[in-house]
C-alpha positions, 0 to 999 in steps of 0.5 A: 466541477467538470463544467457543471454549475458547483452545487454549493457555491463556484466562488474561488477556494482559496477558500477564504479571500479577502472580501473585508468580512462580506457576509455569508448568507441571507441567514447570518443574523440566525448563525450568529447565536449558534455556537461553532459546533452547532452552526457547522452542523446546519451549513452541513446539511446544505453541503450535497456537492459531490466532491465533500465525499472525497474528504472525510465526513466532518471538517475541523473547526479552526481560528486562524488570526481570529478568523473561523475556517473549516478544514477538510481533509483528504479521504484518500490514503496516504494523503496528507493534504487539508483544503481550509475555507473561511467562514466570513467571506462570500466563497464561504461555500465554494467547493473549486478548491476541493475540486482541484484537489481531487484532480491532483490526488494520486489517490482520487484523480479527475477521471474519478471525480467526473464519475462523480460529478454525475451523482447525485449528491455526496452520499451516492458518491461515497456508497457507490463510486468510492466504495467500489473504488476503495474495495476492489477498484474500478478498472477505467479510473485505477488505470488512469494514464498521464498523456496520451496513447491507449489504455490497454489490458492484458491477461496474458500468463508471463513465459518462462523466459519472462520470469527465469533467473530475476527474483529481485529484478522482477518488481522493476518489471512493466507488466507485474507493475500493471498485475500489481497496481491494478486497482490501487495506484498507490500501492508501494512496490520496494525496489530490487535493492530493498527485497534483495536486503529483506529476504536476506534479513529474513533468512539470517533471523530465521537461520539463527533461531532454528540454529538456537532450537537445535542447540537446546534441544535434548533428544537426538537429531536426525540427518539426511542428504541428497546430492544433484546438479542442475541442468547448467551443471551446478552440483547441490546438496540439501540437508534435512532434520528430523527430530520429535517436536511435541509429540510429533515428527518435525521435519524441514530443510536445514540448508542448501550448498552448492559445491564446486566438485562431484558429489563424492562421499567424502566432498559430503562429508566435508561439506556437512561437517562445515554445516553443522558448524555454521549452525553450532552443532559440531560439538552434539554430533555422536560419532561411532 
């Protein structure tokens, strides 16, 4: 890796060639009487490159073509990727294509695995590199940049200008990308579109099961209203709830509506009217 010598091998990972069924090692008349099992459990003994830490512990035992290969597969999250190496070729320890691997990955990347080209072995990496990697990130590998120009950080609070009037559009933005991703590269962000359409999905199942709780309820509900205008002048008026829940007093924000008029007794009246029936109680409205 990196220019260093691979521990286990640097033979080309295709990881199998064709070399006519050259063999293994100096050891081969021993691995011919163990079985697959037993045989991947010594060749795994001698396998203290750093990079098997960025694949899960224990490779697959598969045939292919009645050829016997070891598959790895990735560590990293989201990574679907399987690196296979032959057993009966002369590169049957060789770790390049594992290494190439990990310096595509977007969850690993080079920067990482130069890191842990410097450990000892694969248990150092996995203690102390990807441990620390995988919890809480560390700051010069999560903010890997392709191509070039300074890496810089900032800790600066966002303005009020910065966040005022874009609750969606906001996931689209540079630096809560960088807040958010710190760390964890492959953290999924939805687009504006998405948490526009989930917040809205959220919003109409939940209107519906609290229209539904005050269908059935049985005891008397409670009202109350106030009426204010912001300062770009949009008149509003909020509805609340009060009713007894279990032994104790229930009480949460029914709606919003902006109305296009002053706040009058009768432009609230009308538009509670049109709220209780949005929400299906017109008809349990007592009026005296």
């Amino acid at each position: 890796m990196n220019g260093k010598p691979a521990r286990d091998g640097d033979g080309d990972a295709s990881e199998g060639g064709d070399n006519n069924g050259s063999s293994v090692g100096d050891n081969d008349a021993d691995t011919d009487q163990l079985t697959p099992k037993d045989e991947l459990e010594q060749l795994m003994k001698e396998w203290v490159s750093p990079v098997y830490a960025f694949f899960e512990p224990e490779p697959k035992i598969i045939e292919n073509d009645g050829r016997r290969a070891h598959q790895f597969k990735c560590a990293a999250r989201g990574c679907k990727v399987k690196v296979r190496r032959y057993t009966d070729t002369k590169d049957a320890r060789s770790t390049s294509n594992m290494c190439k691997h990990v310096k595509v990955c977007k969850g690993w990347g080079g920067d990482i695995l130069k890191a842990a080209d410097e450990a000892k072995n694969a248990d150092e990496v996995r203690n102390k590199i990807i441990g620390r990697y995988m919890r809480d990130g560390t700051i010069s590998t999560a903010f890997e940049r392709k191509g070039k120009g300074r890496i810089t950080y900032s800790h600066c609070q966002y303005t009020r200008e910065e966040t005022h009037l874009r609750p969606f559009e906001i996931v689209k933005d540079r630096h809560f990308l960088s807040l958010m991703k710190t760390g964890r590269l492959e953290y999924y962000i939805p687009s504006p579109s998405t948490v526009l359409h989930d917040a809205r999905l959220v919003f109409a199942r939940t209107r519906g099961r609290i229209a539904d709780m005050l269908r059935n309820y049985l005891g008397r509900i409670n009202f109350t209203m106030d009426a204010w205008s912001s300062p770009n002048h949009h008149a509003f008026i909020a509805f609340c709830v009060h009713l007894e829940h279990d032994g104790e007093l229930l009480s949460f924000l029914l709606d919003i509506v902006e109305v296009a008029e002053s706040h009058t007794g009768l432009t609230m009246a009308k538009v509670f009217a049109q709220t209780l029936k949005d929400f299906g109680l017109s008809d349990q409205v007592c009026q005296h």
